[in-house]
Backbone as ProteinMPNN parsed JSONL, in Angstrom:
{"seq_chain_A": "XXXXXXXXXXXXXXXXXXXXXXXXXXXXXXXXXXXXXXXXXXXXXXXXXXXXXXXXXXXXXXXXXXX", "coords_chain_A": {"N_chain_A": [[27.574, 32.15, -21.687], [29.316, 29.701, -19.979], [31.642, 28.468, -18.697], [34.117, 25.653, -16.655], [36.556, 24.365, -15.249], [37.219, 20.696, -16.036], [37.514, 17.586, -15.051], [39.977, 15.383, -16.773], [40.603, 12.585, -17.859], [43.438, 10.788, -18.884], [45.282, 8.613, -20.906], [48.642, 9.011, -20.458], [51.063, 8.09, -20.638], [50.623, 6.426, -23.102], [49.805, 7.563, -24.925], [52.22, 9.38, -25.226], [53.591, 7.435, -26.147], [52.424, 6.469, -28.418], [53.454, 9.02, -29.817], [55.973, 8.943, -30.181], [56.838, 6.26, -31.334], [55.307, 6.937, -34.278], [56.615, 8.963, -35.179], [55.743, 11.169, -34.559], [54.642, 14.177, -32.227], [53.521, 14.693, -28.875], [51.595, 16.638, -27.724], [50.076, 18.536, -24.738], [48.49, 20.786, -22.857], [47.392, 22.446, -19.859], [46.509, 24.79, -19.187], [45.368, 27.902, -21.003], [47.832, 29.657, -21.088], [50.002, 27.398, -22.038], [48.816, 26.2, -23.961], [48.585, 28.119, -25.989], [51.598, 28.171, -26.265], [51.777, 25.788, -27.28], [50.139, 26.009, -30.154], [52.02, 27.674, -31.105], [54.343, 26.714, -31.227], [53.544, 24.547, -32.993], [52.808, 26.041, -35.372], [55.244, 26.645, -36.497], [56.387, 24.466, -37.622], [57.042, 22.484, -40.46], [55.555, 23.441, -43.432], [53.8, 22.145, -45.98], [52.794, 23.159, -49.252], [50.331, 22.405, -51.006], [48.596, 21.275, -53.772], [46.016, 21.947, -55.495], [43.06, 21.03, -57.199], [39.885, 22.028, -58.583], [37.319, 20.835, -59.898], [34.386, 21.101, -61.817], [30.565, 21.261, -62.14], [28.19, 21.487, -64.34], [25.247, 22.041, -65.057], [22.646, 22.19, -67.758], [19.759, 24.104, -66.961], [17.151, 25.53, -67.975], [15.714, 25.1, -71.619], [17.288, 26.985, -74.753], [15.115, 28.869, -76.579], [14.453, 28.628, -80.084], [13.489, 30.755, -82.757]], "CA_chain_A": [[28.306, 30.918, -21.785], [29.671, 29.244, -18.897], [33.12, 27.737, -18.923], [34.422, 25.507, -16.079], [37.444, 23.289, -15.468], [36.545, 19.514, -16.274], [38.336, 16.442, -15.024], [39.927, 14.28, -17.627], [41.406, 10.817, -17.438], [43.809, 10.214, -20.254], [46.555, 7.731, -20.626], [49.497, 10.087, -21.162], [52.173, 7.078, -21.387], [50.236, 5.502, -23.894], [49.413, 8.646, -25.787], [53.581, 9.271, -25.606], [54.19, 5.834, -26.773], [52.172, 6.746, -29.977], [53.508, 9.986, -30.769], [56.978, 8.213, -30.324], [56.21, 5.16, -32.41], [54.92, 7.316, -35.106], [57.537, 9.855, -35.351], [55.054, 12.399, -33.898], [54.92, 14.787, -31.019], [52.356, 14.537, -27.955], [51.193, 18.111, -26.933], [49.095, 18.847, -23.487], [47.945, 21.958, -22.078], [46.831, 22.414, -18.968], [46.194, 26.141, -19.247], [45.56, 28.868, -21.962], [49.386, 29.923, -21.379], [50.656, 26.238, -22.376], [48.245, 26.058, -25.037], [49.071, 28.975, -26.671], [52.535, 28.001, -26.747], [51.586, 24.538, -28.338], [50.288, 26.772, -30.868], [53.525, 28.941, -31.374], [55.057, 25.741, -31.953], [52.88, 23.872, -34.398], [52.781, 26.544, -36.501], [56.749, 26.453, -37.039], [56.46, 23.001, -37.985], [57.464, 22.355, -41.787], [54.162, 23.812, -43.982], [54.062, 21.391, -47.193], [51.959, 23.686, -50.11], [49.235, 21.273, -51.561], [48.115, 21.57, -55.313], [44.617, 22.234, -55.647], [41.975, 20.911, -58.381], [38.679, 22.073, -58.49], [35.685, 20.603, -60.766], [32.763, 22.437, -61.51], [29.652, 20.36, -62.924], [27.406, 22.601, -64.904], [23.611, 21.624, -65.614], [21.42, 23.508, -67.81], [18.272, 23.772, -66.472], [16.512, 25.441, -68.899], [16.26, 25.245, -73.019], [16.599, 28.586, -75.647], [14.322, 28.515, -77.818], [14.882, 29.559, -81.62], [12.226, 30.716, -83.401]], "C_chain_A": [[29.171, 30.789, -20.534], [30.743, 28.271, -18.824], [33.641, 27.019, -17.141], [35.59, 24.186, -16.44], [36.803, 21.742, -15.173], [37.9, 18.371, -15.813], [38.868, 15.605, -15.688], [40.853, 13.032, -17.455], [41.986, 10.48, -18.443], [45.192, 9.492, -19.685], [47.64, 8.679, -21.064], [50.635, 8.913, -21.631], [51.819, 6.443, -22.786], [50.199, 6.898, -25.393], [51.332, 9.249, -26.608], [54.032, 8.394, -26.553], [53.679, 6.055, -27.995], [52.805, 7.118, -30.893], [55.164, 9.434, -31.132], [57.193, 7.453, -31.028], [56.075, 5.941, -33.809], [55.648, 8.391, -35.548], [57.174, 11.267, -35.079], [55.359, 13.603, -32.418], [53.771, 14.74, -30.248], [52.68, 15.96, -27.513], [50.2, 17.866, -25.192], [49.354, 19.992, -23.196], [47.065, 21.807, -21.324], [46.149, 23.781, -18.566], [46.209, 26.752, -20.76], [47.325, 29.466, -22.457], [50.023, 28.522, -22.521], [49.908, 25.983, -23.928], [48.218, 27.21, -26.526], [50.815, 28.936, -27.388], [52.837, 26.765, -27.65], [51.666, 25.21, -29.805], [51.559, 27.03, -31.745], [54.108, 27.586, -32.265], [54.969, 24.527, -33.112], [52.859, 24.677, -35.196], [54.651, 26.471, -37.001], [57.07, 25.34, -37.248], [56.63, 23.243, -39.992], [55.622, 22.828, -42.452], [54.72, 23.479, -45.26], [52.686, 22.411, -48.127], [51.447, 22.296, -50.778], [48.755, 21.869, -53.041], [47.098, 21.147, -55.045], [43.734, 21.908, -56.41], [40.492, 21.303, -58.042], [37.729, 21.563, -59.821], [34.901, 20.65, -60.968], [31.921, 21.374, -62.772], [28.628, 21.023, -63.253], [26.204, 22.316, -65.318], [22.724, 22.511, -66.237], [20.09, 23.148, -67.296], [17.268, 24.675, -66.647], [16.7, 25.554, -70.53], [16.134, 26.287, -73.504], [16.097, 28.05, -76.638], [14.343, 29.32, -79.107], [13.788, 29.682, -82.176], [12.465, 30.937, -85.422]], "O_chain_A": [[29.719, 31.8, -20.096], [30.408, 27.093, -18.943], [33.552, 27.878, -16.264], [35.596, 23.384, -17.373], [36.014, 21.563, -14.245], [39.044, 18.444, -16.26], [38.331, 14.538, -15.392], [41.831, 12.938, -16.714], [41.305, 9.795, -19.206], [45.863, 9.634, -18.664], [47.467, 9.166, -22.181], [51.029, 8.835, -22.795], [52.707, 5.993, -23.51], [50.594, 6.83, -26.557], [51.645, 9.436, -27.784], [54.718, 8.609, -27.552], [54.497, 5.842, -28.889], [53.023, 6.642, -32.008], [55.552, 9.517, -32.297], [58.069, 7.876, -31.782], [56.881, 5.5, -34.629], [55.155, 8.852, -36.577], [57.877, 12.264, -35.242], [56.417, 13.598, -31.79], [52.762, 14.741, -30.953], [53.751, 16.358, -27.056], [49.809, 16.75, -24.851], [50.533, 20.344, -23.252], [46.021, 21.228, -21.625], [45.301, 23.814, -17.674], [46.911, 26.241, -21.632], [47.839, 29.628, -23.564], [50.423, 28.763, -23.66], [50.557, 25.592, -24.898], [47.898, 27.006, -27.697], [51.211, 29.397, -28.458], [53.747, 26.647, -28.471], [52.651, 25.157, -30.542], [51.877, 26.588, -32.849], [54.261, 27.459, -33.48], [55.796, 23.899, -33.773], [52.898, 24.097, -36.281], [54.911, 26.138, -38.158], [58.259, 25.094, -37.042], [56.241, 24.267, -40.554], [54.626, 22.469, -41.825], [55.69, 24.047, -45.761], [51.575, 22.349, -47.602], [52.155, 21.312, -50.992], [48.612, 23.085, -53.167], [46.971, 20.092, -54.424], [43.135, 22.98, -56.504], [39.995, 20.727, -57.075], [37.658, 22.367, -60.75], [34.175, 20.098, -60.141], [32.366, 20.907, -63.82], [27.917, 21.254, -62.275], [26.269, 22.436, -66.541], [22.111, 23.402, -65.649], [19.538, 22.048, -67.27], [16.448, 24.812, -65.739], [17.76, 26.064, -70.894], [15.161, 26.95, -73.145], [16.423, 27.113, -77.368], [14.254, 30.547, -79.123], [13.003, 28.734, -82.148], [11.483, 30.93, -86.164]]}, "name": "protein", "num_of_chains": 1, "seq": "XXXXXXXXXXXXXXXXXXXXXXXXXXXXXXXXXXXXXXXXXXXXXXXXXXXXXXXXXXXXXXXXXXX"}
């Protein structure tokens, strides 16, 4: 596997203006270092526990037979 740096073209004001607007945060990394520390810092972000349901749908698929 062959990894090289790629050129990208993004609007960063606009991308700001979002996370701003939306009460969000705009990340970028430009390296593994910076991106690692994104990381660090999304994980210390508030972690809301979610309640869970699961539903299990059971088919027989074949009959016993009584004799």
């Amino acid at each position: 596997m062959q990894f090289r740096k790629q050129q990208v073209e993004i609007d960063e004001e606009l991308l700001k203006y979002i996370a701003k607007e939306t009460e969000g945060k705009y990340f970028r990394a430009t390296d593994n270092t910076e991106l690692k520390a994104i990381y660090d810092e999304i994980d210390k972000l508030e972690k809301t526990k979610i309640e869970e349901f699961k539903y299990y749908n059971y088919q027989e698929i074949y009959d016993v037979w009584c004799y």
